[in-house]
LODOLO-598252 format. One record per residue (C-alpha): residue number from 1; x, y, z. Coordinates in Angstrom, 1 decimal, padded with zeros to 4 digits. Example, Ala and Ser with C-alpha at 12.3 -4.5 7.8 and 13.67 -1.06 7.14 Angstrom:
// residues 2
   num        x        y        z
     1    012.3   -004.5    007.8
     2    013.7   -001.1    007.1
END
This chain:
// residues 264
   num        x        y        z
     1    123.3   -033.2   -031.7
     2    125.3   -031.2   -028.6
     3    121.6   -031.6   -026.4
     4    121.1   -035.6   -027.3
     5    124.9   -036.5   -026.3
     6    124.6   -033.9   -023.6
     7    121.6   -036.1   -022.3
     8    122.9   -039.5   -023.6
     9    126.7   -038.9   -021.7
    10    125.2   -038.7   -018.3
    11    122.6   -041.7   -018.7
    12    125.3   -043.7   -020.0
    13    127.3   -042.7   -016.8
    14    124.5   -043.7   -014.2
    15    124.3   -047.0   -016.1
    16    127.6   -047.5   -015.8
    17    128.3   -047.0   -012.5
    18    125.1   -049.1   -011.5
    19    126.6   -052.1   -013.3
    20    130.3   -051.8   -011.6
    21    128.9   -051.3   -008.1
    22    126.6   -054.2   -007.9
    23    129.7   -056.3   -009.4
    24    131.7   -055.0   -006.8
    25    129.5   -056.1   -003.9
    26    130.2   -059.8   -004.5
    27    127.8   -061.0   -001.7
    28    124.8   -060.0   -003.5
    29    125.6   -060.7   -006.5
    30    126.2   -064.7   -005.0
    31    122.5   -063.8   -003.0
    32    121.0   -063.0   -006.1
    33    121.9   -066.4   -008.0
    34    122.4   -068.9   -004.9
    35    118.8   -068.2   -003.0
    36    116.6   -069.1   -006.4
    37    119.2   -071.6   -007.2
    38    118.6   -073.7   -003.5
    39    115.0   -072.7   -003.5
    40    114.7   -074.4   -007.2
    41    117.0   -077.5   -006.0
    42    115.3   -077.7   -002.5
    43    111.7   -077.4   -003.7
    44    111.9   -079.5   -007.4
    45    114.0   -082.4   -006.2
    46    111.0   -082.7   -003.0
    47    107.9   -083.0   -005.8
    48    110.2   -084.7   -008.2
    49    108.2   -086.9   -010.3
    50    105.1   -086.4   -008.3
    51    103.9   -083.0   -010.3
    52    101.2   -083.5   -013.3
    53    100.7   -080.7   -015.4
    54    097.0   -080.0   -015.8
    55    098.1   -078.4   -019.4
    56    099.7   -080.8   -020.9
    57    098.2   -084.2   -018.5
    58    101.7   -085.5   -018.5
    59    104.1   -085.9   -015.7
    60    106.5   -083.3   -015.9
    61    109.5   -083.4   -013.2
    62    108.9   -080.3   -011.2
    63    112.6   -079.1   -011.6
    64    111.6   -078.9   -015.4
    65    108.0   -076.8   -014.6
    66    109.8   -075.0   -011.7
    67    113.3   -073.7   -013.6
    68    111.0   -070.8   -015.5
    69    109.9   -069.7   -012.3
    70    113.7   -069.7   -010.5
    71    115.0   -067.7   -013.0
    72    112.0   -064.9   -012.6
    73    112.9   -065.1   -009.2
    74    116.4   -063.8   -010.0
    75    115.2   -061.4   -012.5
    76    113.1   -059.9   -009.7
    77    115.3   -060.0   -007.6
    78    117.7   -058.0   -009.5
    79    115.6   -055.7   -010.8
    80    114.4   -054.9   -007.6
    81    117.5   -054.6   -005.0
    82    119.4   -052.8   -007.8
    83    116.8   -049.9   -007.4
    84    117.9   -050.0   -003.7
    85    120.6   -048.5   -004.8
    86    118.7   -045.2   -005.3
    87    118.3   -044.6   -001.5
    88    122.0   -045.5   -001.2
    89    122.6   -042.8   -003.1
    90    120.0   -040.2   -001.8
    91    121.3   -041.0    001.8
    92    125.1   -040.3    000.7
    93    124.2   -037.5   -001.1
    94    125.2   -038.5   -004.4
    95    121.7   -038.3   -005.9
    96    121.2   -034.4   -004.8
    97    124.6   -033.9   -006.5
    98    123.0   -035.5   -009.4
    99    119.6   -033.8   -009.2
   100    121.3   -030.0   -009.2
   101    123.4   -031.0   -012.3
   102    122.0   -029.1   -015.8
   103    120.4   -032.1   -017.1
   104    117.0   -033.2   -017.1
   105    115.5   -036.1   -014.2
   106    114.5   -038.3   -017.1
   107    118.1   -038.7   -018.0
   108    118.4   -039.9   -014.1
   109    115.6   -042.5   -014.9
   110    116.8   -043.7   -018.1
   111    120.5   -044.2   -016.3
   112    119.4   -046.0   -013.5
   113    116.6   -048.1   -015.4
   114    119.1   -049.4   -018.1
   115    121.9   -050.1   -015.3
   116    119.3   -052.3   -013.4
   117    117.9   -053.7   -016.7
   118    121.2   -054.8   -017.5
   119    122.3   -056.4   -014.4
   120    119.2   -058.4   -014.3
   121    119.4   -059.7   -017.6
   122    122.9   -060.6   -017.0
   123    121.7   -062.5   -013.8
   124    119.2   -064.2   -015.7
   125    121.3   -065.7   -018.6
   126    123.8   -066.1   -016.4
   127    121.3   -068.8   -014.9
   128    120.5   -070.4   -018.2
   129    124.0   -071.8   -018.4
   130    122.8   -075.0   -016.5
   131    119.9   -075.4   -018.9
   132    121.5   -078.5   -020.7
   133    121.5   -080.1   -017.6
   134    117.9   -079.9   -018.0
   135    117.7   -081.0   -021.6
   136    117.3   -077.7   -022.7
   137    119.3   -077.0   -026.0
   138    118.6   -073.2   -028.0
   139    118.0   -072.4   -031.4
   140    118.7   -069.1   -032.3
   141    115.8   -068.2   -033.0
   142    114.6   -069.6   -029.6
   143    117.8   -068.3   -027.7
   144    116.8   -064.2   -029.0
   145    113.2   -064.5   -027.7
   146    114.4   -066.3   -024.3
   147    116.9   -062.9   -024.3
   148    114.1   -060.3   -025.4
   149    111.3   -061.8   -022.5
   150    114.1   -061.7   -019.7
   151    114.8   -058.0   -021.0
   152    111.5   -056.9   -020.6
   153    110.9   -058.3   -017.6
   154    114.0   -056.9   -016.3
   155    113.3   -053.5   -017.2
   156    109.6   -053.4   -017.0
   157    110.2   -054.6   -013.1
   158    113.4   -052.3   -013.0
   159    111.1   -049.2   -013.1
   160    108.7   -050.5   -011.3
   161    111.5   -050.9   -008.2
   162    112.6   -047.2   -009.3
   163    109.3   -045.6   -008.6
   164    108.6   -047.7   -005.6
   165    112.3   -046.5   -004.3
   166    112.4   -043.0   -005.8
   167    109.9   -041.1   -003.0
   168    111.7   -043.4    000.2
   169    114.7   -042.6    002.2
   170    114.7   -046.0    004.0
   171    115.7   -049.1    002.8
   172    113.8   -050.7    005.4
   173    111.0   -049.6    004.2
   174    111.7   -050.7    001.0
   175    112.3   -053.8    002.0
   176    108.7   -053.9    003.6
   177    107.1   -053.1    000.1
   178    109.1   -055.7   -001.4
   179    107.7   -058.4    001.1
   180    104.1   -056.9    001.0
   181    103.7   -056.9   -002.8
   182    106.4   -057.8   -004.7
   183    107.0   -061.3   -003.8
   184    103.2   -062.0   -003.5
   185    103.5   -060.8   -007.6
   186    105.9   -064.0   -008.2
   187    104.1   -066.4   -006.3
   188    101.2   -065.4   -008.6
   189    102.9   -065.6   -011.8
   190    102.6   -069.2   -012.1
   191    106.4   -070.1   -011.4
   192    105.1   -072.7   -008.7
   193    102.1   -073.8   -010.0
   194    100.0   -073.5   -013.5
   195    097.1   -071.0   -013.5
   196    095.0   -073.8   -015.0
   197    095.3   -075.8   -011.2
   198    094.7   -072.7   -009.1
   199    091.3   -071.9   -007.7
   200    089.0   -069.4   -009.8
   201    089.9   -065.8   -008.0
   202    093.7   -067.1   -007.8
   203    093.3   -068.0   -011.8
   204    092.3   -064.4   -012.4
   205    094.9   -062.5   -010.3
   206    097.6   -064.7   -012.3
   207    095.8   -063.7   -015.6
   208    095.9   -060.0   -014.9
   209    099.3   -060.3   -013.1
   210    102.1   -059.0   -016.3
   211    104.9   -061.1   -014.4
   212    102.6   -064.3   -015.6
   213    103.0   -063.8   -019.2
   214    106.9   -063.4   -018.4
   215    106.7   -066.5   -017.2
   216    104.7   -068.8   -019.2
   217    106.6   -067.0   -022.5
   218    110.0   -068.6   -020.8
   219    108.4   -071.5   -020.6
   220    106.8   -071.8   -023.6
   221    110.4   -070.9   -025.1
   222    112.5   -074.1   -023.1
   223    109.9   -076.3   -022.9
   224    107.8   -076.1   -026.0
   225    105.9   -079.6   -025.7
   226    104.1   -077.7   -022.4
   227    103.5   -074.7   -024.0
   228    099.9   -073.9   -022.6
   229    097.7   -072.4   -025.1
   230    095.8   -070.0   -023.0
   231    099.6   -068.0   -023.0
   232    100.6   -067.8   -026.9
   233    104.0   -066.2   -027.0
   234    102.4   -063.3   -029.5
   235    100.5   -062.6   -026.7
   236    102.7   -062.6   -023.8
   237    105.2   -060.5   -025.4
   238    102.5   -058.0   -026.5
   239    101.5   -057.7   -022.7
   240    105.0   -057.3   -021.3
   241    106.1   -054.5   -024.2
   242    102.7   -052.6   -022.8
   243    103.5   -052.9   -019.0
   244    107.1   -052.2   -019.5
   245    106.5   -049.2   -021.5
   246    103.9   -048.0   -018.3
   247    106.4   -049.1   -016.0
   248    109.0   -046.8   -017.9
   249    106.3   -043.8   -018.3
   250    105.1   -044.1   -014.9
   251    108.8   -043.6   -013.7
   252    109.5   -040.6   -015.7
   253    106.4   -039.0   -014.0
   254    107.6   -040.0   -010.3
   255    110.8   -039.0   -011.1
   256    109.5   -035.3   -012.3
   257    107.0   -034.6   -010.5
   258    108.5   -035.8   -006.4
   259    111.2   -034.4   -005.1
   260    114.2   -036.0   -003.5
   261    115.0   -035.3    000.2
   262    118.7   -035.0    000.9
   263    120.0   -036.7    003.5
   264    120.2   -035.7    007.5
END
């Protein structure tokens, strides 16, 4: 009992403190939620009425198709930049302080993965709010598996952005691997466009991409009449529970087997 709260006391502390610092940085939290939000208004209201989906052969407004995809975006985002943090921390030394304290680096990976997961998900709902606009009204059924796809796409993507972060001291850098492969991983998740219109090699790297099935499960969720059948919710959730809990394995791994450098 003393070892699990010893253990639990700490990661509830990282989490903590990851949640009131990104709160307290009020510019990126507005970044976060006003970027997707302009790029959704901007990019639906200039195909309007003009998008057919392939799916369904109707004529979907692209703000409806496109709002999944937005709110992935912030997810991502999120997830990602509240990893950043980690390098924050290893340059003002806080991390070393953390990393010679008697408890074990998995307890560092579960504190900052939850903290992220939790912001994320936040963001996310926080962006359902204008989904009546759209039409959009929850059961509760509907409304817990909207909640439990955005939460494991938050945290599968949160340790993802800790093990990409965990080995770098620059958040340039960071930033670099972020526009190398992490937004190429959204554009191929079908948020902008439906795997069934994309050309055949495109098709399979949305298929085998996990940030798809994230996708299409939200948008199965709000907008059940398009529901494409090659993307059964069963399905989708099954594949994000499996790369979330690789994400999470693979950052316990990083986490104990590289070590930290402290700062200059």
């Amino acid at each position: 009992m003393t070892g699990t709260t010893f253990g639990v006391m700490p990661a509830l502390s990282l989490w903590r403190r990851e949640v009131v610092r990104f709160y307290r940085n009020l510019s990126r939290v507005v970044g976060v939620i006003a970027s997707p939000l302009l790029f959704w208004v901007v990019i639906g209201a200039g195909f309007g009425n003009s998008f057919r989906n392939p799916t369904t052969g109707n004529g979907q407004n692209y703000l409806d198709f496109f709002f999944p995809g937005a709110l992935m975006m912030i997810v991502l985002f999120t997830s990602i930049f509240a990893m950043m943090s980690l390098i924050e921390d290893r340059n003002e030394g806080f991390l070393l302080s953390v990393l010679v304290a008697p408890v074990h680096r998995s307890v560092i990976v579960l504190g900052k993965v939850l903290g992220g997961t939790t912001l994320a998900t936040l963001q996310g709902l926080l962006f359902l709010v204008i989904a009546p606009l759209l039409g959009i009204h929850f059961g509760l059924v509907q409304l817990l598996l909207v909640i439990l796809d955005i939460f494991l796409v938050s945290f599968s993507l949160t340790a993802l952005g800790f093990i990409i972060a965990w080995p770098m001291d620059s958040t340039s850098g960071f930033h670099a691997i972020i526009n190398l492969f992490l937004i190429p991983l959204w554009l191929l998740s079908g948020s902008l466009f439906p795997v069934s219109s994309a050309s055949p090699w495109m098709a399979f790297l949305m298929r085998i991409n996990p940030l798809t099935y994230g996708t299409e499960a939200l948008r199965g969720l709000l907008f059940p009449a398009t529901a494409s059948p090659e993307f059964p919710l069963a399905t989708c959730l099954a594949v994000l529970v499996i790369f979330t809990l690789v994400m999470f394995s693979l950052a316990f791994v990083v986490a104990n087997r590289r070590s930290t450098k402290p700062a200059a």
